[in-house]
Backbone as ProteinMPNN parsed JSONL, in Angstrom:
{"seq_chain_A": "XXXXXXXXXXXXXXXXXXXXXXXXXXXXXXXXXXXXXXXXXXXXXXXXXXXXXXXXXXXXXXXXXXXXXXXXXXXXXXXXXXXXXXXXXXXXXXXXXXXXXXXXXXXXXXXXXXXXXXXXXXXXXXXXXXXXXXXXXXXX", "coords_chain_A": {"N_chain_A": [[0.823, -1.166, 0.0], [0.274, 1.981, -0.775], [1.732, 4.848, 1.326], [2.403, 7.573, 0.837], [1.029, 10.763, 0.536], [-1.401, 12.212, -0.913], [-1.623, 13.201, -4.155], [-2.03, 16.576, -5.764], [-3.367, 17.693, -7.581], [-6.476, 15.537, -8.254], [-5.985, 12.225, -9.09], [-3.236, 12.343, -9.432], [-0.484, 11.102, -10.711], [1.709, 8.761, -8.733], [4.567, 10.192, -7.362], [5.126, 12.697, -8.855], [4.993, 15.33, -8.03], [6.621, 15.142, -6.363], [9.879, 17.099, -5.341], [12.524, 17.075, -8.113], [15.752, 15.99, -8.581], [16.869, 16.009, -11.152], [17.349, 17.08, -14.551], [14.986, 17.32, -16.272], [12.753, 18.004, -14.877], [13.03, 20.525, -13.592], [12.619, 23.454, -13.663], [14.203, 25.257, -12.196], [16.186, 24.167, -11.71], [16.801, 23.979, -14.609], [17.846, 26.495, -15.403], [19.699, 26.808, -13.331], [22.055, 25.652, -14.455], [22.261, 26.844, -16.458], [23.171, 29.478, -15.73], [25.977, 28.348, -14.749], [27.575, 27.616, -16.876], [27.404, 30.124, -18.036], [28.637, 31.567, -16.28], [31.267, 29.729, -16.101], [31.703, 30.278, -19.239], [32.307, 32.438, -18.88], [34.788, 32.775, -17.545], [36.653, 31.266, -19.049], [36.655, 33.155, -21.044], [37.861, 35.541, -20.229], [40.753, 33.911, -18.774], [41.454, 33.642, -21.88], [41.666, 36.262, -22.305], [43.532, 37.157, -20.716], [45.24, 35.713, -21.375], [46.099, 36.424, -24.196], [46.572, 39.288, -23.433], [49.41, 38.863, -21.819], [50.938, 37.711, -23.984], [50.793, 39.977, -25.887], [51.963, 41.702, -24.431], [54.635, 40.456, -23.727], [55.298, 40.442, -26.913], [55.486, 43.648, -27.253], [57.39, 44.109, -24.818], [59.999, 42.561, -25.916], [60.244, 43.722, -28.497], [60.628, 46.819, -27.708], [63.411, 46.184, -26.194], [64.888, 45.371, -28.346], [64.971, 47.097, -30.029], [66.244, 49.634, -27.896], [68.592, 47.951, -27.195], [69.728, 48.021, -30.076], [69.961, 50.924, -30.567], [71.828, 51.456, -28.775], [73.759, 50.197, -29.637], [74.526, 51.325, -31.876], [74.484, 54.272, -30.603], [77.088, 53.575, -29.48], [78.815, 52.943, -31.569], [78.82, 55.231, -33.22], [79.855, 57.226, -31.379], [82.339, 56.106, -31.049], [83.65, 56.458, -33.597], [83.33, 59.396, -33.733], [85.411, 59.675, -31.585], [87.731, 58.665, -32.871], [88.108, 60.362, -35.114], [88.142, 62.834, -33.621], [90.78, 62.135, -32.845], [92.005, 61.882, -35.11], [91.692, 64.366, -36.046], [93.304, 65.384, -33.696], [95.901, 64.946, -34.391], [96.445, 66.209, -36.753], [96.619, 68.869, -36.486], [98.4, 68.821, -34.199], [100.281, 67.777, -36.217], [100.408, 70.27, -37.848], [101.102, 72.378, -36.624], [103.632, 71.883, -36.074], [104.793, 73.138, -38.385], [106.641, 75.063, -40.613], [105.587, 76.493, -42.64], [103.422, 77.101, -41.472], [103.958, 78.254, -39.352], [104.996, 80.849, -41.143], [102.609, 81.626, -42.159], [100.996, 82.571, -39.923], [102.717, 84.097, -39.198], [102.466, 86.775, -41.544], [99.841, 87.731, -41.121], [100.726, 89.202, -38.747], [102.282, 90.76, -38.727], [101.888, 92.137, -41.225], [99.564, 93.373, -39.485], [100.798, 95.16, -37.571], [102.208, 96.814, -38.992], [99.638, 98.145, -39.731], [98.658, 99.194, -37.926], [101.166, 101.19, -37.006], [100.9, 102.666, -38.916], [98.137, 103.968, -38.633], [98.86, 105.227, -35.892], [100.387, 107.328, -37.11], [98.833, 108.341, -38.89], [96.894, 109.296, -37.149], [98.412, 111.374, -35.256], [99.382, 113.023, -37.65], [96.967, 114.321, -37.442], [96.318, 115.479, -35.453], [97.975, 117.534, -35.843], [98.037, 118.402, -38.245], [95.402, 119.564, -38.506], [93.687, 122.147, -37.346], [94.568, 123.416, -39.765], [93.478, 122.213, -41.857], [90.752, 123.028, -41.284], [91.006, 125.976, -41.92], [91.5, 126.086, -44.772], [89.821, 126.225, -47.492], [87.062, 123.736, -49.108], [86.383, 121.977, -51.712]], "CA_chain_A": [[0.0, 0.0, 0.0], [1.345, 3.499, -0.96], [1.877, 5.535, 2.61], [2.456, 8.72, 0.531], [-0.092, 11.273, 0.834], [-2.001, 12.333, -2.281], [-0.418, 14.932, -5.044], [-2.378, 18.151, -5.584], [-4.897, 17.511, -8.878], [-6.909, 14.565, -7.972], [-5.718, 11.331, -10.167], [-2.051, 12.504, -9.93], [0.371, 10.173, -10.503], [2.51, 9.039, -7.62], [6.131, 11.113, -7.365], [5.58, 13.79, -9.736], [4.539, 16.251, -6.998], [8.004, 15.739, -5.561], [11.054, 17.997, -6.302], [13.457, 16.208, -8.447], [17.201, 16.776, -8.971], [16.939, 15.598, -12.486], [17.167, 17.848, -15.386], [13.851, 17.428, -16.752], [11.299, 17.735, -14.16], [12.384, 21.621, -12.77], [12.605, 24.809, -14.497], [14.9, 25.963, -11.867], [17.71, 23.515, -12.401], [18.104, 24.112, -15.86], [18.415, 28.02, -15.087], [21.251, 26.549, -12.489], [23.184, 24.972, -15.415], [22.504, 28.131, -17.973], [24.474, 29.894, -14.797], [27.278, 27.43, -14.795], [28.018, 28.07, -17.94], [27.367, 31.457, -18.463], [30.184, 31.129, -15.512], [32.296, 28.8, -16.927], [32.344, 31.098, -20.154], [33.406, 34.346, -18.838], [36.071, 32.39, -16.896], [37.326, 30.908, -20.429], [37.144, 34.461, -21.888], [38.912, 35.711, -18.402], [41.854, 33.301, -19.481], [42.175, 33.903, -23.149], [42.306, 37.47, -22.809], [44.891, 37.668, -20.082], [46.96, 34.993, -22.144], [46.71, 37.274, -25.221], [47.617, 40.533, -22.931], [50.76, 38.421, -21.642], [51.182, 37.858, -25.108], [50.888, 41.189, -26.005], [53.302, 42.67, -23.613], [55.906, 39.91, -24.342], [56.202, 40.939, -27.708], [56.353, 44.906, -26.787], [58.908, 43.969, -24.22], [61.025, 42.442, -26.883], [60.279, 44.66, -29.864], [61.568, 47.588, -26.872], [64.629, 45.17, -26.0], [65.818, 45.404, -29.502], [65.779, 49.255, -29.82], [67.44, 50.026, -27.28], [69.679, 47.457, -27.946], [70.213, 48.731, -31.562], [70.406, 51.997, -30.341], [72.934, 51.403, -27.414], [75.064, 50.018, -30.225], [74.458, 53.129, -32.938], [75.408, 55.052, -30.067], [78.331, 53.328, -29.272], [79.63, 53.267, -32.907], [79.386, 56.429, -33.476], [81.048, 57.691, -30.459], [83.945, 55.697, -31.674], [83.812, 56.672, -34.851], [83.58, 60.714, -33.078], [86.646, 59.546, -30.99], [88.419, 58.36, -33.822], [87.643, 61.936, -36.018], [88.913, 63.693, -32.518], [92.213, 62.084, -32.608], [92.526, 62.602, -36.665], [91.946, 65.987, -35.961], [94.344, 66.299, -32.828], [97.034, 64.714, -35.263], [96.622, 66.925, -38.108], [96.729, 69.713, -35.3], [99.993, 68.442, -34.097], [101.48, 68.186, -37.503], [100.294, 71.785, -38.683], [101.516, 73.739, -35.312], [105.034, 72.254, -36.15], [104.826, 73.302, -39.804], [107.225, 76.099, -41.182], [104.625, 77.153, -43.394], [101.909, 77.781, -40.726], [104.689, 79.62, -38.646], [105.121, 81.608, -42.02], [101.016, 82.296, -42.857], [100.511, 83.471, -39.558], [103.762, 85.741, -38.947], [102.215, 87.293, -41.876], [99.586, 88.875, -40.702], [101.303, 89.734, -37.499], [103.577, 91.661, -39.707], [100.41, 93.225, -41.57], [98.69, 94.292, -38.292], [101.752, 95.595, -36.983], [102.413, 97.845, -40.314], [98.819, 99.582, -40.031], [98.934, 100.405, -36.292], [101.975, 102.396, -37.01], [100.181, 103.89, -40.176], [97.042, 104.602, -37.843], [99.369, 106.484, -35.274], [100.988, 108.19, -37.579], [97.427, 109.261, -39.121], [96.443, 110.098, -36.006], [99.214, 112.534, -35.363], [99.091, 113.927, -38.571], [95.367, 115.024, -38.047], [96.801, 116.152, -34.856], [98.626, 118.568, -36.24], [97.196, 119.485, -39.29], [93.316, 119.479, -38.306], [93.062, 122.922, -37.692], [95.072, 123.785, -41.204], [92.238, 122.062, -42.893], [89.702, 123.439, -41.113], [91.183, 127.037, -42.639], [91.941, 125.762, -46.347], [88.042, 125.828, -48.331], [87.043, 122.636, -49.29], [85.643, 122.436, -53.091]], "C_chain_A": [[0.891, 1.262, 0.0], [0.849, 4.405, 0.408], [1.731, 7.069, 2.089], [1.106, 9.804, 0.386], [-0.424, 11.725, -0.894], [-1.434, 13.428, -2.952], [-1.694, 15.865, -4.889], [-3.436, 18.26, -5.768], [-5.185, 15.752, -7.877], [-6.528, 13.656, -9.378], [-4.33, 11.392, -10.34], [-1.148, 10.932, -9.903], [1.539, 9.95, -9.666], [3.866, 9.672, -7.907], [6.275, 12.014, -8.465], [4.936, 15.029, -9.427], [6.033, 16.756, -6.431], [8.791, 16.223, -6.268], [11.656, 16.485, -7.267], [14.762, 16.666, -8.442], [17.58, 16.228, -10.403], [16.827, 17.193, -13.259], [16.374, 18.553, -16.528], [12.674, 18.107, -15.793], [11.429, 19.605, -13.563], [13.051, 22.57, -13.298], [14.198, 25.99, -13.782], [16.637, 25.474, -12.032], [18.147, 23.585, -13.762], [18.775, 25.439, -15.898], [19.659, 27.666, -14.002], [22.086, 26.858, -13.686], [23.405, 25.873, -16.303], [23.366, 28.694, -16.993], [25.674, 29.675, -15.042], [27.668, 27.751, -16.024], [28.154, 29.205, -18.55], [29.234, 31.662, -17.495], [30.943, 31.016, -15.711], [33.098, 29.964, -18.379], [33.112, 32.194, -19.994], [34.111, 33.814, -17.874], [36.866, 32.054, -18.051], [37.588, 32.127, -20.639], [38.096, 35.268, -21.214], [40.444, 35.304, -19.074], [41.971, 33.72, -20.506], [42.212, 35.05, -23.119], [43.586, 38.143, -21.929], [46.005, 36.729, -20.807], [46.986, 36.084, -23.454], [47.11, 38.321, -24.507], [48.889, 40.582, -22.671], [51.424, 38.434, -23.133], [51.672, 39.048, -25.637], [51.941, 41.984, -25.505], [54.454, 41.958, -23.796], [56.39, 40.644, -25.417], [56.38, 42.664, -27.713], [57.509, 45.159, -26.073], [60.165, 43.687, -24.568], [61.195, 43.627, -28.047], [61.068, 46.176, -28.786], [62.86, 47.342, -26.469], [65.487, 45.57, -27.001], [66.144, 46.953, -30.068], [66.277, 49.812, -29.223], [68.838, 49.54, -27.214], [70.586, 48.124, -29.227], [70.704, 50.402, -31.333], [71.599, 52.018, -29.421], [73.884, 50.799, -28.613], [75.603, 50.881, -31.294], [74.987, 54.169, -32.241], [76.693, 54.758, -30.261], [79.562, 53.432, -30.754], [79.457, 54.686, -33.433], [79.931, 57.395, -32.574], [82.248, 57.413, -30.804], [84.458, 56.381, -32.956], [84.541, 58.808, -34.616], [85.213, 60.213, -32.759], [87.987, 59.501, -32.011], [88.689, 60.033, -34.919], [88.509, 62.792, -35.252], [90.443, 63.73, -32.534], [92.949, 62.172, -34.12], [93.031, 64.194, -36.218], [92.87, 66.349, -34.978], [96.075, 65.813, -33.644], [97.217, 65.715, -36.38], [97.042, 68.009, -37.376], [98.105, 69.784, -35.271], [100.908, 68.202, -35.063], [101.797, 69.993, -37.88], [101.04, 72.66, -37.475], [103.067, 73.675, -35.562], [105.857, 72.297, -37.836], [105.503, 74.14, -40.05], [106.188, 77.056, -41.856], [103.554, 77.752, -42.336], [102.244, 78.751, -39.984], [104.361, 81.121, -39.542], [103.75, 82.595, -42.401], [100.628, 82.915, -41.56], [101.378, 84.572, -38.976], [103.311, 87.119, -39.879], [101.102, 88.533, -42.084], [99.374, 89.336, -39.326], [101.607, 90.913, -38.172], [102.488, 92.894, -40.111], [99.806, 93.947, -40.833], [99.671, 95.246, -37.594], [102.095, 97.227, -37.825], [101.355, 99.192, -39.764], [98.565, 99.895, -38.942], [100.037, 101.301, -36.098], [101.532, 103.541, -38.108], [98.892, 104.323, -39.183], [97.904, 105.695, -36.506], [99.907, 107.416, -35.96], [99.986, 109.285, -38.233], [96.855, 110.476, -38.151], [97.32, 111.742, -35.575], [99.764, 113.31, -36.093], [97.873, 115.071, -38.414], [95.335, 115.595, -36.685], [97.222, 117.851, -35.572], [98.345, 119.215, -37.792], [95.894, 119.488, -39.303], [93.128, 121.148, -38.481], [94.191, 124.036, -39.267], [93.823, 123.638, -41.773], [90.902, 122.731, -42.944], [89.776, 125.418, -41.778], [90.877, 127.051, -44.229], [90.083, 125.209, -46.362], [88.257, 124.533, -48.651], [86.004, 123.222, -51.18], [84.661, 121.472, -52.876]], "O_chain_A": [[1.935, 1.467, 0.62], [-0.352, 4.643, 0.533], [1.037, 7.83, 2.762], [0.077, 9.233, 0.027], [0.325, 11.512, -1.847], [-0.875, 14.395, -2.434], [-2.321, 15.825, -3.83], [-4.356, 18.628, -5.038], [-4.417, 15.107, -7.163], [-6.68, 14.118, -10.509], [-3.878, 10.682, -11.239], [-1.283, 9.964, -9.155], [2.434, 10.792, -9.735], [4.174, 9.505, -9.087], [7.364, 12.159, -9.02], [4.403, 15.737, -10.282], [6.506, 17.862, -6.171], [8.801, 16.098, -7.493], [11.332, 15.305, -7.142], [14.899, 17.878, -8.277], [18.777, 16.056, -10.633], [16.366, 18.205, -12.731], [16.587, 19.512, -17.271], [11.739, 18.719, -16.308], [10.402, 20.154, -13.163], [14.27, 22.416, -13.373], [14.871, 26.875, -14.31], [17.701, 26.033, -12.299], [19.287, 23.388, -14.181], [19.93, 25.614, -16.286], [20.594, 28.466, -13.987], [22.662, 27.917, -13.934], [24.452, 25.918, -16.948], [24.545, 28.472, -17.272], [26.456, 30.52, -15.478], [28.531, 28.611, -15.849], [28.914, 29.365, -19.505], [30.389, 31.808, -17.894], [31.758, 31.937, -15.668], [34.264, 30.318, -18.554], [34.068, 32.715, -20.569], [34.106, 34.634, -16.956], [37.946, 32.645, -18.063], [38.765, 32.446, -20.474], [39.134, 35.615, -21.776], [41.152, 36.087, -19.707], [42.873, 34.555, -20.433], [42.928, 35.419, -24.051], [44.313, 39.103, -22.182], [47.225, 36.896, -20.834], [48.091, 36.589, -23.65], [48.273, 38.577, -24.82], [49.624, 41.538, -22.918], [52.389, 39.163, -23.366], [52.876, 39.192, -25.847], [52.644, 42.783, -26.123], [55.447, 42.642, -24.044], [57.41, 41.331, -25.365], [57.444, 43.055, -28.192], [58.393, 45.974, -26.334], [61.192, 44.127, -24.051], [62.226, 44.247, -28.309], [62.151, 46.556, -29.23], [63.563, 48.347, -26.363], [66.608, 46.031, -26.784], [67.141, 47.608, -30.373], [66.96, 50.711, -29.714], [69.883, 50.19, -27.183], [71.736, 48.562, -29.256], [71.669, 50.926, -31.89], [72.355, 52.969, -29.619], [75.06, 51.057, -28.355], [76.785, 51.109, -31.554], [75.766, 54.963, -32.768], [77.433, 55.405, -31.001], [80.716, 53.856, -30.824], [80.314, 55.068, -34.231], [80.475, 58.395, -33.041], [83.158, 58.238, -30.889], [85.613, 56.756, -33.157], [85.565, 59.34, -35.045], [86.103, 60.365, -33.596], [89.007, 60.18, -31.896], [89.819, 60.424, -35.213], [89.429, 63.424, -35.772], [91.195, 64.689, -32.36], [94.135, 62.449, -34.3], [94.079, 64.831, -36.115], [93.381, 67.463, -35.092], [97.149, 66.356, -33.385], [98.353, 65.901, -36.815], [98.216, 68.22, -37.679], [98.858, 70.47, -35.961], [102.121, 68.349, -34.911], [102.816, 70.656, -38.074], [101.524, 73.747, -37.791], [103.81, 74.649, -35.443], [106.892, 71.802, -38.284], [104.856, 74.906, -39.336], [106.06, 78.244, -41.563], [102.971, 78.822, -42.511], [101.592, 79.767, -39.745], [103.802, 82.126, -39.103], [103.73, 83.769, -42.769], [99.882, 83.879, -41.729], [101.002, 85.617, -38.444], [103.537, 88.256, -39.465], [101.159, 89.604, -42.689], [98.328, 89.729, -38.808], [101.02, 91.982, -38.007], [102.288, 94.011, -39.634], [99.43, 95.066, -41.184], [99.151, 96.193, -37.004], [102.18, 98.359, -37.347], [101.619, 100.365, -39.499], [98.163, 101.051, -38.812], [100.005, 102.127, -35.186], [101.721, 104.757, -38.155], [98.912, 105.552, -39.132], [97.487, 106.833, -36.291], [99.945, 108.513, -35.404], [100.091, 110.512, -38.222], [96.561, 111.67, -38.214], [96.856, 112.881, -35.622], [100.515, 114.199, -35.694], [97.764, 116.179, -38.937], [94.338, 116.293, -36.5], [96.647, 118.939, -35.619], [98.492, 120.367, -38.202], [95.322, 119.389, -40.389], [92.559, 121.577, -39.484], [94.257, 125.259, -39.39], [93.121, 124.578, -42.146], [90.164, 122.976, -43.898], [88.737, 126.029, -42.023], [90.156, 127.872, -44.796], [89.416, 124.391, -45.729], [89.385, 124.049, -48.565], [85.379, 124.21, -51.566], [83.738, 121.341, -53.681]]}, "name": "protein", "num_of_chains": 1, "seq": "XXXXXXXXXXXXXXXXXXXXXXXXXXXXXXXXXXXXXXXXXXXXXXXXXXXXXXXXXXXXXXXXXXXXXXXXXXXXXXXXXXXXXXXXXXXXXXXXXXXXXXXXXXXXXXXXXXXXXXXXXXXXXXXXXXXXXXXXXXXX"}
């Protein structure tokens, strides 16, 4: 004899009054499982977009790596290359200072400057002494 008390509608059939934990019988368990998965998904999407950001920043971290790299060695070669230019030039330097000829080009216009500061005093003390002549003598 069935002990269970009667379902709801009259005529019901026994145990389909009670809950179930099946996946058919209750409206609210399948809305669980759409959850779970809704869940589940934006945990997947979660993951793949922090592995592509890692991604992402790897290769900026390299592609930055290699320019400064490249640059830290563009510097460096052309510093050398400077250095190298510096010590041309302090050689050519050191040839030309003990040159005859360079003695010669710039005694010359020592010599020259020397000339017209005695022609400028001598101007000078011309126009000394004959200034007020001129200022007598008409001018045409």
């Amino acid at each position: 004899m069935n002990l269970r008390p009667p379902g709801y509608e009259p005529g019901e059939l026994p145990d389909c009054s009670t809950p179930r934990r099946g996946p058919d019988c209750s409206t609210l368990v399948t809305i669980d499982s759409m959850w779970d998965w809704a869940i589940w998904g934006a945990l997947i999407f979660a993951g793949l977009a922090g592995i592509g950001s890692f991604a992402l920043f790897a290769t900026r971290a390299r592609q930055t790596w290699r320019e400064v790299r490249d640059t830290r060695r563009a510097a460096s070669r052309r510093l050398s290359e400077l250095a190298r230019k510096a010590e041309g030039t302090a050689e050519k330097a050191a040839v030309a200072g003990d040159s005859a000829e360079l003695q010669e080009s710039v005694e010359r216009p020592r010599v020259s400057i020397a000339r017209l500061e005695i022609l400028r005093s001598a101007l000078d003390q011309a126009r000394i002494a004959f200034g007020p002549v001129t200022f007598v003598v008409a001018r045409r």
